[in-house]
C-alpha positions as CSV (number, residue, x, y, z in Angstrom):
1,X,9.5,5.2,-16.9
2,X,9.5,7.1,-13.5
3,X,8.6,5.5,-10.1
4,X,7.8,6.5,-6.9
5,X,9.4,5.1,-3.4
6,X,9.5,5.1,0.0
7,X,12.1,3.1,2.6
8,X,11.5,3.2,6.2
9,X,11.5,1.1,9.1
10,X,8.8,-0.1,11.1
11,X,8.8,-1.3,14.7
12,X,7.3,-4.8,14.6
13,X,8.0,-8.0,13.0
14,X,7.5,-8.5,9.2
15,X,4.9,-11.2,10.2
16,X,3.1,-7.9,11.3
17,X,4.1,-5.8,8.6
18,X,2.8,-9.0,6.2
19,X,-0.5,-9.1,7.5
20,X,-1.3,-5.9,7.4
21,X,-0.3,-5.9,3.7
22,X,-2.2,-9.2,2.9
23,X,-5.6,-8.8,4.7
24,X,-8.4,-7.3,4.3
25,X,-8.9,-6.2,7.4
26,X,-5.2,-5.1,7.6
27,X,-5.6,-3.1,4.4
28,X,-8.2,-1.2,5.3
29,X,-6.6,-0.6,8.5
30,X,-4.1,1.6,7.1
31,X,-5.3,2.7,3.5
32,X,-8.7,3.2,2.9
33,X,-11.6,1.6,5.0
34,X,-13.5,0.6,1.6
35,X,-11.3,-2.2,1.0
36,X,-12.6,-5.2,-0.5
37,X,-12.4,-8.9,-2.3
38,X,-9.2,-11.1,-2.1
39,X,-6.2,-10.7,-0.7
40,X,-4.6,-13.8,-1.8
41,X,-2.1,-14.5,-4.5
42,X,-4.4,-14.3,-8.0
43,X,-7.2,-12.0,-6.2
44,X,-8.1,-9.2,-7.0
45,X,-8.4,-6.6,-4.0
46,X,-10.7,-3.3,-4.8
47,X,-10.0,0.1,-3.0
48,X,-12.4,2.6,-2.9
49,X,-12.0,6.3,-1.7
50,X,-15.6,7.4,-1.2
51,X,-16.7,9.6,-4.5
52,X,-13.2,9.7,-6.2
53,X,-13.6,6.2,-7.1
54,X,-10.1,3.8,-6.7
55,X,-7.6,1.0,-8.3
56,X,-8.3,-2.4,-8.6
57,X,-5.4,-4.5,-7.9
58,X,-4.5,-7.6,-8.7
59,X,-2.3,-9.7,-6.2
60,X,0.8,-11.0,-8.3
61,X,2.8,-12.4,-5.7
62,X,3.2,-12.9,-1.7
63,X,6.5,-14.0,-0.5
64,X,5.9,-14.7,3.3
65,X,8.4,-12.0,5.1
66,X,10.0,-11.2,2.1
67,X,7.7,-9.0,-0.5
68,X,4.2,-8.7,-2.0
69,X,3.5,-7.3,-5.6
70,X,0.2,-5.7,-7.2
71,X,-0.8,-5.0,-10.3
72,X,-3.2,-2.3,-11.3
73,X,-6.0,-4.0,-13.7
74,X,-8.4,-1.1,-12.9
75,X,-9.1,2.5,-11.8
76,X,-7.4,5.7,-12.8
77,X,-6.7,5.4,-15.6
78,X,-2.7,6.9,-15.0
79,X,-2.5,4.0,-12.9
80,X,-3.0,1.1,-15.2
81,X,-0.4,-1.3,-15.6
82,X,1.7,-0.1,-12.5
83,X,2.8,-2.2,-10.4
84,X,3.3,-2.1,-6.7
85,X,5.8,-3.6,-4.4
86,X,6.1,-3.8,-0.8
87,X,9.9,-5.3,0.2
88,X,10.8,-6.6,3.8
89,X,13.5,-7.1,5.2
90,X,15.5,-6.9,9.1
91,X,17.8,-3.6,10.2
92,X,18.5,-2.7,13.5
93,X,15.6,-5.1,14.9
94,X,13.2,-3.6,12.6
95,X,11.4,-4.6,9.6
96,X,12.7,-2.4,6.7
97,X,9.7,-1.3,4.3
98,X,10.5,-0.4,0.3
99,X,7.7,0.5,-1.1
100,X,7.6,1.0,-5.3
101,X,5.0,2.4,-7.5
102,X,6.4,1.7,-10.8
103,X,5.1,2.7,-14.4
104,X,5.0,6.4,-15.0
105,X,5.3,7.6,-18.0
106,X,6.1,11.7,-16.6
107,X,6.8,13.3,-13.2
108,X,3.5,15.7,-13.5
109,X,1.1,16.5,-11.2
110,X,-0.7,13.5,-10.6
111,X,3.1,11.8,-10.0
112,X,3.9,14.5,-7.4
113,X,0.3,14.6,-5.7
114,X,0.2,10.3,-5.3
115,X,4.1,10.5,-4.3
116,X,2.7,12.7,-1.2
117,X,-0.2,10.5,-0.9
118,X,2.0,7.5,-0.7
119,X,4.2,9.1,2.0
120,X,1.2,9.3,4.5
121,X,-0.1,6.1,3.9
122,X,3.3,4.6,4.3
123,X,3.2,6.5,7.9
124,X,-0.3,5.1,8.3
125,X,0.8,1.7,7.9
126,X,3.5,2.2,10.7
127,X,1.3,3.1,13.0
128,X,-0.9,0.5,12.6
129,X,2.0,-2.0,13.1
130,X,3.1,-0.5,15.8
131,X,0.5,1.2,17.7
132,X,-2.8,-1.5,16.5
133,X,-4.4,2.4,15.1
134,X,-3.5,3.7,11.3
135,X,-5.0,6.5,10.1
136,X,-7.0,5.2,6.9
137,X,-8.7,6.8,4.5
138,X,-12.4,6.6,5.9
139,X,-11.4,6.3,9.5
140,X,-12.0,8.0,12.3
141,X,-8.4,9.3,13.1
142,X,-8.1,10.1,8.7
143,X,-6.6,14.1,8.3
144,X,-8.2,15.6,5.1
C-alpha cells in the first residue's frame, strides 16, 4: 500500500489548526465550500466538489492538539477505505502539520493527480490559519 503526505508548518496555534480541521465552518474554509453534516468523533462529514461529486468521511478520532483521523465510507470509489490523518505538533513556535492519505493500492494517475491536489489544499489550510482567508474549493479566492 502507497500513501500520500504532506509536513509543513503553520503559523498559529494547533487550537487554530484543530478548528479548522473539526468544524464545519472551518472545513469549508479551506477545502471545499460544500461541506456538510458532523464534524464530531462518530460523524460523518460529506464534501462535495460541485458536479464531480466527493468522499464521505467518517470522523474516527479527534485528539485535541494532537491528531484527527477519517475514514472514507463513501465517494470515489479509489478512495474507499483510506484513511486520513492530520498530526500536530510544536517546532520553532509553530504548529507542525502531517498530513497522510493512506490506502493505495498503485502510484497511477489518480495517486499523482490527488497528491497535487492535496498539496494546495494543505496551502489553503495555512492561509486560513494564518491569514482568516483559504482558498477553498467553491470560494471566491479558488484557482481552477
Amino acid at each position: 500500500m502507497y500513501s500520500i503526505k504532506h509536513l509543513f508548518h503553520i503559523n498559529a496555534s494547533k487550537e487554530k489548526v484543530l478548528e479548522a480541521l473539526t468544524t464545519i465552518k472551518g472545513l469549508a474554509n479551506w477545502w471545499t465550500t460544500q461541506t456538510t453534516s458532523d464534524s464530531k468523533a462518530g460523524g460523518i462529514i460529506q464534501f462535495r466538489f460541485g458536479d464531480m461529486g466527493g468522499p464521505d468521511m467518517k470522523v474516527k478520532e479527534i485528539k485535541p492538539n494532537e491528531s484527527v483521523t477519517w475514514e472514507c465510507v463513501g465517494g470515489p470509489e479509489d478512495w474507499i477505505g483510506h484513511i486520513f490523518s492530520f498530526q500536530l505538533d510544536t517546532a520553532a513556535n509553530k504548529t507542525r502539520v502531517g498530513f497522510e492519505q493512506s490506502g493505495w493500492k498503485e502510484t497511477d494517475d489518480f495517486y499523482a493527480s490527488c497528491n497535487f491536489s492535496w498539496g494546495r489544499y494543505m496551502e489553503s489550510l495555512r492561509q486560513l490559519c494564518q491569514t482568516g482567508k483559504g482558498e477553498a474549493f467553491g470560494s471566491e479566492g479558488y484557482r481552477k
